[in-house]
C-alpha positions as CSV (number, residue, x, y, z in Angstrom):
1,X,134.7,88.0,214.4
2,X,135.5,89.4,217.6
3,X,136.7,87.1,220.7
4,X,137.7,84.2,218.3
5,X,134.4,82.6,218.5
6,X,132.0,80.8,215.8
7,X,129.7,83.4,216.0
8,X,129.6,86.8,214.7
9,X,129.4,89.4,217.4
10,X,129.2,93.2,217.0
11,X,130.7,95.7,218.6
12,X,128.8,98.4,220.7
13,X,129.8,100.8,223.2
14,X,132.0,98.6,224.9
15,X,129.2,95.8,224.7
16,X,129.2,92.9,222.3
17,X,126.1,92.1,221.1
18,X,126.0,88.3,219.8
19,X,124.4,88.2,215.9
20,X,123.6,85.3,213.7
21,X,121.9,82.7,216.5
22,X,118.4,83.5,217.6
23,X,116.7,83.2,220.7
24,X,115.4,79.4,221.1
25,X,111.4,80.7,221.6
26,X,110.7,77.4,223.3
27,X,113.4,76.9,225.7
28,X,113.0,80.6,227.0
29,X,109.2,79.9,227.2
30,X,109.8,76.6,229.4
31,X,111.9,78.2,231.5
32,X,109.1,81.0,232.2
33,X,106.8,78.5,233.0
34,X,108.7,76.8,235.4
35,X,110.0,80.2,236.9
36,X,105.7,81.3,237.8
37,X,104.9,77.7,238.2
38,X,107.4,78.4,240.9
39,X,106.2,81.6,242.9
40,X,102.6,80.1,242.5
41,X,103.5,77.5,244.4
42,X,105.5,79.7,247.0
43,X,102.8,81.8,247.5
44,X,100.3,78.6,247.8
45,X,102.3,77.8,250.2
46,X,102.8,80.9,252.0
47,X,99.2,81.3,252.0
48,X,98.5,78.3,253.5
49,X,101.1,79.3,256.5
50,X,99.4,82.3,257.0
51,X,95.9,79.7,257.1
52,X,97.4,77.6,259.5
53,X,98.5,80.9,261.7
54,X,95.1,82.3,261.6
55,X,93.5,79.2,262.4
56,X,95.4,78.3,265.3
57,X,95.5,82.0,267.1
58,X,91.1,81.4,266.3
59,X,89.3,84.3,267.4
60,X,91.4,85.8,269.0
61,X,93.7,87.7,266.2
62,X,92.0,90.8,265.3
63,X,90.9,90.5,262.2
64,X,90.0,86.8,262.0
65,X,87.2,86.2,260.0
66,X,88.4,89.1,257.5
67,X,91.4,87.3,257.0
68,X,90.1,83.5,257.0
69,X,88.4,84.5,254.1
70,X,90.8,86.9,251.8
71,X,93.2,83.9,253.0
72,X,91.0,81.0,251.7
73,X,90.0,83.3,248.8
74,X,93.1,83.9,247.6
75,X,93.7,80.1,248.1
76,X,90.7,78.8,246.0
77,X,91.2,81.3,243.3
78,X,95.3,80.0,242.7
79,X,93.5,76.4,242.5
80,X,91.3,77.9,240.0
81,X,94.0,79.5,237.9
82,X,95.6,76.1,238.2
83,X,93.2,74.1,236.8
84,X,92.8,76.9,234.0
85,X,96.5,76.5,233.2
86,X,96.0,72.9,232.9
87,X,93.0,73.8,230.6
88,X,95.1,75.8,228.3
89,X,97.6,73.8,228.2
90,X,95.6,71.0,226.9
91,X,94.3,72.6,223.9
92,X,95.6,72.6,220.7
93,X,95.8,76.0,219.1
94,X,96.6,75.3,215.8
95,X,92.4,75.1,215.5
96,X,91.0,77.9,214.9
97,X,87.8,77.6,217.5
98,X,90.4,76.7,220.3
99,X,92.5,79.4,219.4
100,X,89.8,82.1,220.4
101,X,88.9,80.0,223.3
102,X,92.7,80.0,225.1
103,X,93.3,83.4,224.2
104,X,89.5,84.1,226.3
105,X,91.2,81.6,228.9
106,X,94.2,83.4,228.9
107,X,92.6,87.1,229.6
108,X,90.2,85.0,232.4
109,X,93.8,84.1,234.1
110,X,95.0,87.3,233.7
111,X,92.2,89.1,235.4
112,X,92.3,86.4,238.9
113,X,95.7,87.0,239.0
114,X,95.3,90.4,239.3
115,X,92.6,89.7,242.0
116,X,95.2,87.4,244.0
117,X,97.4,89.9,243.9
118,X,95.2,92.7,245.4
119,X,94.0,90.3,247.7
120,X,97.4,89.6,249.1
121,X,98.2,92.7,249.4
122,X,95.4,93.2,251.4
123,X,96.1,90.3,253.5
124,X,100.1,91.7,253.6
125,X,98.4,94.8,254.9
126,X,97.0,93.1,257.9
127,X,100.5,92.1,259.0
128,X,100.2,88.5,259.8
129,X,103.2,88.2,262.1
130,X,104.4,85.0,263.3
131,X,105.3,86.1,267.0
132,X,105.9,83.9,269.9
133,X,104.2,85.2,272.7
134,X,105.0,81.9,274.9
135,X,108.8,82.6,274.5
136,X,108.7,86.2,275.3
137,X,106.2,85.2,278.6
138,X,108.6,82.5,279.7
139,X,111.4,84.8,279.6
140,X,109.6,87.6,281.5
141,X,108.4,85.1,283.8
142,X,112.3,83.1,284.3
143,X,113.3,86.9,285.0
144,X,110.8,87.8,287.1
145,X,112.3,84.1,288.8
146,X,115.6,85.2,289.2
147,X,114.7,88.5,291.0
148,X,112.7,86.7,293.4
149,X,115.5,84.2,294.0
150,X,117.9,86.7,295.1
């Protein structure tokens, strides 16, 4: 036993590699859950921002109405995974019938997550940019002041 430990460790290239105690399956899964239910809601949320942001600048962004809906897409479709997730998480798999039906579930999720994430990178390629145009006015228009006053 290396290190003076309980556990047995071996030695490898300078790396010890603990032996003996496995993995705890459902620990590491709860902490992946929490870690996506995480960025889901960050990018709910960042969505939303970039909602608001279209919303308020109206028609006169660009590309408004291209990106109110790949915004409110992308939106409606994380609600959907959502109440999937919730659906999946409510069955019991130890049945066999519900067994087929999360795994179905599960690919379903897989395939609109892949479609939020094309669809943000769409809206990402847009380049929603939070600039303050009053700001950088007033302090063209305090300058402009200044020169005049002298």
């Amino acid at each position: 036993m290396a290190g003076g430990g309980t556990r047995e460790e071996l030695q490898l290239d300078n790396a010890v590699v603990p032996i003996g105690k496995p993995i705890d399956a459902n620990k590491y899964a709860t902490k992946k859950t929490i870690a996506q239910g995480m960025l889901d809601i960050a990018l709910l949320t960042a969505n939303a921002s970039q909602l608001k942001y279209v919303l308020q600048l109206g028609k006169k962004h660009e590309f408004y109405t291209v990106m109110l809906t790949l915004i409110s897409s992308s939106i409606v479709l994380q609600v959907i995974v959502g109440i999937l997730f919730i659906a999946i998480g409510a069955m019991n798999i130890n049945q066999q019938q519900q067994q087929r039906t999360a795994d179905i579930l599960n690919d379903v999720v897989v395939l609109v997550i892949f479609v939020i994430s094309a669809i943000n990178i769409i809206i990402s390629s847009f380049g929603i940019q939070h600039t303050d145009n009053v700001t950088w006015n007033s302090s063209i228009n305090s300058t402009s002041l200044s020169k005049n006053q002298l």
